[in-house]
C-alpha positions as CSV (number, residue, x, y, z in Angstrom):
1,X,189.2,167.4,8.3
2,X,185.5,167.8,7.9
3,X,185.9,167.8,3.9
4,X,187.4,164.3,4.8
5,X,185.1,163.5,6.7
6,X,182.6,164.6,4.8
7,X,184.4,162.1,1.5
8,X,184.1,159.0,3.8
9,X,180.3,159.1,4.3
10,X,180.0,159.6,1.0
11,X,182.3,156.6,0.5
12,X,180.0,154.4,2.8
13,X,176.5,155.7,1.8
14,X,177.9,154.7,-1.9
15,X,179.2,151.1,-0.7
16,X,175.7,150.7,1.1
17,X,173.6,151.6,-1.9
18,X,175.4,149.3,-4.3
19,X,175.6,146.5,-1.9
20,X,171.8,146.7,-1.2
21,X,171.9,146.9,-5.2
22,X,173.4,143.1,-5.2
23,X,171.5,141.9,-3.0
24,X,168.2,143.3,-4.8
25,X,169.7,141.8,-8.2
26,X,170.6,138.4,-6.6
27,X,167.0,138.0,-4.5
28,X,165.1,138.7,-8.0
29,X,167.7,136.0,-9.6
30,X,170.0,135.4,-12.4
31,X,167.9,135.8,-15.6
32,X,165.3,136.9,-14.6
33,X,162.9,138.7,-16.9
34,X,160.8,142.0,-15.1
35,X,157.1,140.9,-14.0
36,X,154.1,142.1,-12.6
37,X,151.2,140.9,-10.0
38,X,148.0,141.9,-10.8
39,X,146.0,143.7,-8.3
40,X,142.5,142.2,-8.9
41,X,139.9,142.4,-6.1
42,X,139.7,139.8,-3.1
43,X,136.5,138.6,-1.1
44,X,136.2,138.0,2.5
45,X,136.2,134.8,2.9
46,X,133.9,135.4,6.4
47,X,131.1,136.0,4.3
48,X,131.0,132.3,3.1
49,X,129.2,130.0,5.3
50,X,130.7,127.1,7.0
51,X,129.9,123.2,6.7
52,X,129.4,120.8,9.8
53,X,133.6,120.2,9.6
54,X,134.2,124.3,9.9
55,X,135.1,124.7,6.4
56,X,134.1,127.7,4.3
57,X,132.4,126.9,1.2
58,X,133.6,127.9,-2.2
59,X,131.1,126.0,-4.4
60,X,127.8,125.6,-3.5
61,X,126.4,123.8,-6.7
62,X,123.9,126.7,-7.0
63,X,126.8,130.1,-7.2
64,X,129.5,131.1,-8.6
65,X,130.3,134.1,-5.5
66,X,133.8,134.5,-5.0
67,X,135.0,132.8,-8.4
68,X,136.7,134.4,-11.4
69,X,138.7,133.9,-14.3
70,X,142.8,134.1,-13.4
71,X,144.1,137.8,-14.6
72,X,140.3,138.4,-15.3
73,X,136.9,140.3,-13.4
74,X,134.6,137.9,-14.6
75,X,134.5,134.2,-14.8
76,X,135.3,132.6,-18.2
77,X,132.1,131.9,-20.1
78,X,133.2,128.2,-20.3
79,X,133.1,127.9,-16.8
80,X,129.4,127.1,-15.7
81,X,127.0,125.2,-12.9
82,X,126.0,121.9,-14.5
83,X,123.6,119.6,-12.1
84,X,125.4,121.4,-9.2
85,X,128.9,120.6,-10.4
86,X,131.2,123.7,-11.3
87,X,132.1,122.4,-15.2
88,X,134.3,123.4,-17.7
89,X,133.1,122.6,-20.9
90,X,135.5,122.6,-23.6
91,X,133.2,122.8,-26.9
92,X,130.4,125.0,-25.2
93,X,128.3,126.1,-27.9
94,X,129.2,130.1,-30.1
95,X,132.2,130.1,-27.4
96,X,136.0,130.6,-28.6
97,X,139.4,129.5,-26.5
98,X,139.2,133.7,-25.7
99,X,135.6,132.6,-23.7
100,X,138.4,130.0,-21.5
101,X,140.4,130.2,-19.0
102,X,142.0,129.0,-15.1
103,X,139.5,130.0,-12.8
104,X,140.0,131.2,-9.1
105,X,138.8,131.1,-5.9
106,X,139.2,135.2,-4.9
107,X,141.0,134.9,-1.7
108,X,144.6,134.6,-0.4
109,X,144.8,131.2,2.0
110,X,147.8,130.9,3.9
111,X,147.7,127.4,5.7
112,X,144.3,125.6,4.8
113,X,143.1,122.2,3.9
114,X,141.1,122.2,0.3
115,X,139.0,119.4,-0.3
116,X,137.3,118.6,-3.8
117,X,135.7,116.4,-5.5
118,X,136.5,115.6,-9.8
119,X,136.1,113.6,-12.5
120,X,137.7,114.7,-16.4
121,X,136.6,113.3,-19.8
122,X,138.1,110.9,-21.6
123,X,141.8,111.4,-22.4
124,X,141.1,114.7,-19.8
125,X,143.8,116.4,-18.5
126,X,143.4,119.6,-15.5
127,X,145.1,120.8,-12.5
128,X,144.8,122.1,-8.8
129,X,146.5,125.2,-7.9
130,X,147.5,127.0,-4.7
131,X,149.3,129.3,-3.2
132,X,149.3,131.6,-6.7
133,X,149.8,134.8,-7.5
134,X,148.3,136.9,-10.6
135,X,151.1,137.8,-12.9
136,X,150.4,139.9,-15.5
137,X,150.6,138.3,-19.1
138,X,152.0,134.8,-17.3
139,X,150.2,131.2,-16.5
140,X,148.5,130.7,-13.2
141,X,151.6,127.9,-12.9
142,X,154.1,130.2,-13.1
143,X,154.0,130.8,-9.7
144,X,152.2,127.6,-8.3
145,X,152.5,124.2,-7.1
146,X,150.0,121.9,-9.6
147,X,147.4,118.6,-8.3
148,X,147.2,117.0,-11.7
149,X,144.4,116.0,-12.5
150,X,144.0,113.1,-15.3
151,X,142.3,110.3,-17.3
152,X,145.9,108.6,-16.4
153,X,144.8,105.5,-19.1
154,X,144.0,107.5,-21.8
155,X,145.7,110.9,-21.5
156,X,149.5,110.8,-23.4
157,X,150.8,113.1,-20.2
158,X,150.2,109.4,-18.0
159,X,153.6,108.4,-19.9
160,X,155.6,111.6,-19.9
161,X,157.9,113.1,-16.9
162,X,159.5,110.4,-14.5
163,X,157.9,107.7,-12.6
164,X,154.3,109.0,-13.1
165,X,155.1,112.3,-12.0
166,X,152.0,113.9,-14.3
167,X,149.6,111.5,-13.3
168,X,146.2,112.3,-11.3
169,X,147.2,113.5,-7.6
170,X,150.6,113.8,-8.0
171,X,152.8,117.0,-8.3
172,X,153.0,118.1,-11.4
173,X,156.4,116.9,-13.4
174,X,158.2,116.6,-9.5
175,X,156.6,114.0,-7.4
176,X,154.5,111.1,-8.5
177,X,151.7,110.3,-6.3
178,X,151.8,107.4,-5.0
179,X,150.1,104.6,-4.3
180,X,148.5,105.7,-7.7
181,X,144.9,104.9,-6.9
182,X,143.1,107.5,-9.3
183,X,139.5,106.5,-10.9
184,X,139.0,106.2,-14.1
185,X,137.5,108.9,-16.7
186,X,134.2,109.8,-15.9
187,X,134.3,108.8,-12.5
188,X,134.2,110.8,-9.3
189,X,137.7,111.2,-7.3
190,X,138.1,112.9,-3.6
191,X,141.3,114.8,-3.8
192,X,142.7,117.1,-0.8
193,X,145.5,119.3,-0.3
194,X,147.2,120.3,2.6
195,X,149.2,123.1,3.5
196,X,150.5,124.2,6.7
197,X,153.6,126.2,7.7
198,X,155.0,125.2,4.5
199,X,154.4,121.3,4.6
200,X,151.9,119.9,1.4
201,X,150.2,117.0,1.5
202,X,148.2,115.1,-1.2
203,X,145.3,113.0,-1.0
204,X,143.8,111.0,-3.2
205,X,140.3,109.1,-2.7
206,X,141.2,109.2,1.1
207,X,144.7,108.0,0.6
208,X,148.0,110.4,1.4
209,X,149.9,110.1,-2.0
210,X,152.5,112.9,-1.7
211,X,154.4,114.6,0.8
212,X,156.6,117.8,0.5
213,X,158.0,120.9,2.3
214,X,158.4,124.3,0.2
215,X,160.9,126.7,1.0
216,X,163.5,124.7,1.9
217,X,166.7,123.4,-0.2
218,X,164.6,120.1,-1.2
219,X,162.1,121.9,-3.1
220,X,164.4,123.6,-4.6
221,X,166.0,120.6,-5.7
222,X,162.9,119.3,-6.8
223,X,162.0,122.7,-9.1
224,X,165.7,122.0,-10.7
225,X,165.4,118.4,-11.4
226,X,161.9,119.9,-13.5
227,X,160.9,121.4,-16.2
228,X,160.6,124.6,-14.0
229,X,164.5,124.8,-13.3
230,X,166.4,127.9,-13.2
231,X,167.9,127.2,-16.9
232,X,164.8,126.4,-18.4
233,X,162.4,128.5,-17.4
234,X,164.0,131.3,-14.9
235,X,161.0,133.1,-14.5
236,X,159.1,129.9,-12.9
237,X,161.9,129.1,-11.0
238,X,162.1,132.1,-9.1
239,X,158.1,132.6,-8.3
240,X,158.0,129.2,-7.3
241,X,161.2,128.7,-5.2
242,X,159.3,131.7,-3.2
243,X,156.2,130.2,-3.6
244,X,153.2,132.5,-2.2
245,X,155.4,135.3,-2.1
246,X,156.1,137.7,0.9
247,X,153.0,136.8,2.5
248,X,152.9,133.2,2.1
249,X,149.8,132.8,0.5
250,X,147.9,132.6,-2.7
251,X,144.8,131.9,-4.6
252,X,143.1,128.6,-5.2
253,X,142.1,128.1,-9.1
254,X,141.4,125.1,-11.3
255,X,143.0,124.8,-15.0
256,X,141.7,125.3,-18.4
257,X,143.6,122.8,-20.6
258,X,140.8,122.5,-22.8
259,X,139.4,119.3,-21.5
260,X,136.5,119.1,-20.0
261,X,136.5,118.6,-15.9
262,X,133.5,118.5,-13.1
263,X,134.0,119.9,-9.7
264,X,132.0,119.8,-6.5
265,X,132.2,120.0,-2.7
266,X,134.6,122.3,-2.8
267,X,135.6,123.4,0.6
268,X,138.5,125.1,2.8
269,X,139.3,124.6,6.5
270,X,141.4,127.6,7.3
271,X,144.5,126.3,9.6
């Protein structure tokens, strides 16, 4: 009786381990390739000090505290303070694409509101990110939601995806924004993002141009209907389905796509 006994709890603890095993192999997803976080140091954002609204501030025109290159301990050498305004210069004198880079904000916001201000070079193309994580040998957009930013006249992305989906303010290659009320190159936008409990809002110069919820079976519609859908890119899919992870949060950082791009006023009410 008790070898029986004994067979049946080995029976269960056998059924239990491979079940756990499925349910392991279907959370990570069908397809999915093996990846990595980084581990990179964080700052406390308490350190920072507040403007009149309560918001910390990230860029002061004057230092670069708190900022890195994505995947990297120091900040891109192509990534500078120009007149106050954090810049990104794309043909910066003895510097290679290796000197580039996304840079980040080095802090994990949960439910914020991020308010910028931008303006890109002609035919300039950049992005807003959030809620990212740091995987090893991947894009910062692997694993986050994108605010294009773009010279929508003269920039050949203004006429790709659906219905201005990859023009400025929208999300990228999802959801256009709407009305699309973006300045021209070389002029100064005021973009801000929202998120809260999983609802994103967009706005652009002090309009709300998109509205979205993560987690939740409509963005995951959304990621299918893009280039970031399960069969095209399964890696993206995944990261991004659970966007922010366990903990629901991310860093902030602002793309390198070899344009150049002015920041300033950047700010972040923490919700």
């Amino acid at each position: 009786m008790k070898k029986r006994f004994m067979y049946m709890v080995g029976v269960v603890v056998l059924m239990s381990t491979t079940i756990c095993q499925a349910q392991n192999a279907t959370a990570v997803g069908k397809n999915v390739p093996p990846y990595e976080l980084n581990n990179l140091p964080k700052i406390d954002v308490n350190k920072l000090q507040k403007n009149a609204d309560g918001a910390y501030v990230l860029f002061n025109g004057t230092s670069l505290e708190g900022w890195r290159g994505y995947n990297k301990e120091k900040v891109p050498a192509k990534w500078g303070i120009e007149d106050g305004t954090l810049k990104f210069s794309s043909k910066a004198s003895g510097l290679t694409k290796e000197d580039g880079g996304d840079i980040i904000f080095a802090h994990d916001f949960q439910n914020f509101e991020l308010e910028f201000e931008w303006k890109i070079s002609h035919a300039g193309n950049s992005g807003v990110f959030f809620l990212a994580k740091e995987v090893k040998g991947q894009p910062i957009y692997i694993s986050s939601p994108e605010y294009q930013l773009l010279d929508n006249e003269n920039h050949p992305d203004a006429k790709q995806g659906v219905d201005g989906n990859r023009k400025s303010g929208s999300l990228y290659d999802m959801i256009p924004a709407k009305p699309q009320n973006g300045n021209p190159a070389g002029e100064w936008n005021k973009a801000k993002i929202v998120v809260n409990d999983g609802k994103v809002i967009h706005y652009q110069n002090g309009e709300k141009v998109v509205e979205y919820t993560i987690w939740t079976p409509e963005w995951t519609a959304l990621l299918q209907a893009s280039k970031f859908s399960q069969e095209k890119w399964p890696l993206a899919f995944e990261l991004l389905n659970k966007v922010g992870g366990e903990s629901k949060s991310g860093v902030i950082g602002f793309q390198d796509h070899g344009d150049d791009v002015w920041l300033k006023n950047i700010a972040v009410k923490v919700l």
